[in-house]
C-alpha positions in Angstrom: 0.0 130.5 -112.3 -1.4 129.7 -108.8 -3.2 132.4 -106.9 -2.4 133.1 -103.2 -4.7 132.5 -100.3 -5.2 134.3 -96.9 -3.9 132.4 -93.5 -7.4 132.4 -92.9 -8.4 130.5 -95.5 -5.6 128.2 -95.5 -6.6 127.5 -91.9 -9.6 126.7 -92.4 -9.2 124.3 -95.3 -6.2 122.1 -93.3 -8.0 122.6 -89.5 -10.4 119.5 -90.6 -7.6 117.4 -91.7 -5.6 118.4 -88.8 -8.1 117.6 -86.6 -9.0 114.0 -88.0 -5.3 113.2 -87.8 -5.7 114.1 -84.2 -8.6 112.0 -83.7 -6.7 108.8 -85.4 -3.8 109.1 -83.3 -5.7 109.7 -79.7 -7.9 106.4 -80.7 -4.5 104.5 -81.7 -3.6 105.2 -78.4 -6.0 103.4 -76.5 -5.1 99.6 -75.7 -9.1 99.0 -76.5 -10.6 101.5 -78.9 -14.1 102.7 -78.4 -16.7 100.4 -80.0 -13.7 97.9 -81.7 -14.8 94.9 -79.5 -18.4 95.3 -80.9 -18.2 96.1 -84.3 -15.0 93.1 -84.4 -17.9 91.1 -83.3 -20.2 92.0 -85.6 -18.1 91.9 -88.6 -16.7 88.4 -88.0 -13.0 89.8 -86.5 -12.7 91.6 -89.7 -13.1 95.4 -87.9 -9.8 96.3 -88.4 -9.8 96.5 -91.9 -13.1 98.4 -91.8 -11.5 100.8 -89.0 -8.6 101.2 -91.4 -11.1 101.6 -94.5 -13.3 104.3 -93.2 -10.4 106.2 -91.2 -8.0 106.8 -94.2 -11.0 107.2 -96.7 -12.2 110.6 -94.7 -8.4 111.5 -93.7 -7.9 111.1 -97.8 -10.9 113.3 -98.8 -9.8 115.8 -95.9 -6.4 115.8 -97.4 -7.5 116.5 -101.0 -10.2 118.8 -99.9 -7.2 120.8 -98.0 -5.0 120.9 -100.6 -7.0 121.6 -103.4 -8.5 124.8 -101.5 -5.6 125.6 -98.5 -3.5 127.9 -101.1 -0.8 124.6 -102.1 1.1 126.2 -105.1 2.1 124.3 -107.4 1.0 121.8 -110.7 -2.6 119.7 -110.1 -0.9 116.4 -110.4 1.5 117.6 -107.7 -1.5 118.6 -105.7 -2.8 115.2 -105.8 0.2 113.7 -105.0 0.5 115.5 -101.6 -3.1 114.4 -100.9 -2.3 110.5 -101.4 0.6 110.7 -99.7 -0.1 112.6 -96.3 -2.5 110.2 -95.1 -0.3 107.7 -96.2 2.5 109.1 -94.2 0.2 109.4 -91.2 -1.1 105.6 -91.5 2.7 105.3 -90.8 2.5 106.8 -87.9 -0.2 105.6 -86.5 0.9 101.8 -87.2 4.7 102.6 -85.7 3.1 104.2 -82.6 0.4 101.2 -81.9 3.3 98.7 -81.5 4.4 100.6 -78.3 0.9 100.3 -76.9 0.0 97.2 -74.6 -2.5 95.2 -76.5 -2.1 96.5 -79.6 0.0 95.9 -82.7 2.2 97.5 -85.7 0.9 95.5 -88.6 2.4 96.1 -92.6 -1.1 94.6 -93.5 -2.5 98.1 -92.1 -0.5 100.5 -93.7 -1.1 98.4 -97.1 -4.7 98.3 -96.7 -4.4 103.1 -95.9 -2.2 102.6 -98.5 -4.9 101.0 -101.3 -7.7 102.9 -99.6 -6.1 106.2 -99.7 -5.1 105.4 -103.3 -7.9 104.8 -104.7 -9.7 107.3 -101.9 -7.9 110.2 -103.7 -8.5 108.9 -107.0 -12.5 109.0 -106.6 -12.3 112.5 -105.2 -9.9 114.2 -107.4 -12.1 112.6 -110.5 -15.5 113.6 -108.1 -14.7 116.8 -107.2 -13.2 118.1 -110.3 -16.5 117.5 -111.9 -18.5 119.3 -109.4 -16.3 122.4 -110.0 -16.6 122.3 -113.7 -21.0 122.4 -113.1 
C-alpha cells in the first residue's frame, strides 16, 4: 500500500528534474553550446559523449530521486522503471530537436550512449539509495 503525498511535496521532488530537463533542451538549442568547443578540445573530439555522460547521469538521479519521493503509486520495480525511462524518453527529444538546429545533429549514437548511461545511472542509485534508507 503506497501512502499519498501533498502537491507540495510532489512539487518539490519533480521541480529539480523538471528544471534539468529545461536546462538540456535550452543548451540543445544553441548551434554552439557553451564551453563544447573547449572541452571537445581538451578531450580529443570526444566531448559529446562526456556532454551526453554527465547530462543523462544527473537527469537519471533527478528522475529516480523524483520518483522515489514525488508520491508515484505504485510497485518499486515499476518506480524504477519510470525513472530509466523518462530521461530516456527526453534524450529522445533532445536528439530529434538538435537535427533542426543549424550546426548540429540528430545522432542514434547519442540516444544509445543516455540510453546505457541512464541504465546503468538508475541502477547505481536505486542500489545506492536504497541502502542509505535502510541506515
Amino acid at each position: 500500500m503506497s501512502k499519498r503525498v501533498s502537491k507540495k511535496r510532489a512539487l518539490v521532488s519533480w521541480a529539480p528534474f523538471l528544471l534539468w530537463v529545461g536546462v538540456i533542451l535550452v543548451i540543445s538549442s544553441q548551434s554552439s553550446p557553451p564551453g563544447a568547443e573547449t572541452v571537445g578540445s581538451k578531450l580529443g573530439g570526444h566531448s559529446d559523449w562526456v556532454f551526453h555522460f554527465v547530462e543523462y547521469a544527473i537527469a537519471a538521479y533527478l528522475a529516480y530521486r523524483a520518483v522515489a519521493s514525488g508520491g508515484l503509486i505504485g510497485q518499486p520495480h515499476f518506480r524504477y522503471m519510470v525513472a530509466f525511462v523518462l530521461p530516456f524518453v527526453i534524450a529522445c527529444v533532445d536528439e530529434g530537436l538538435q537535427g533542426f538546429v543549424p550546426g548540429r545533429t540528430a545522432s542514434a549514437l547519442g540516444i544509445a550512449s543516455a540510453l546505457t548511461v541512464t541504465g546503468i545511472a538508475s541502477r547505481l542509485y536505486r542500489g545506492l539509495l536504497g541502502r542509505l534508507r535502510s541506515i
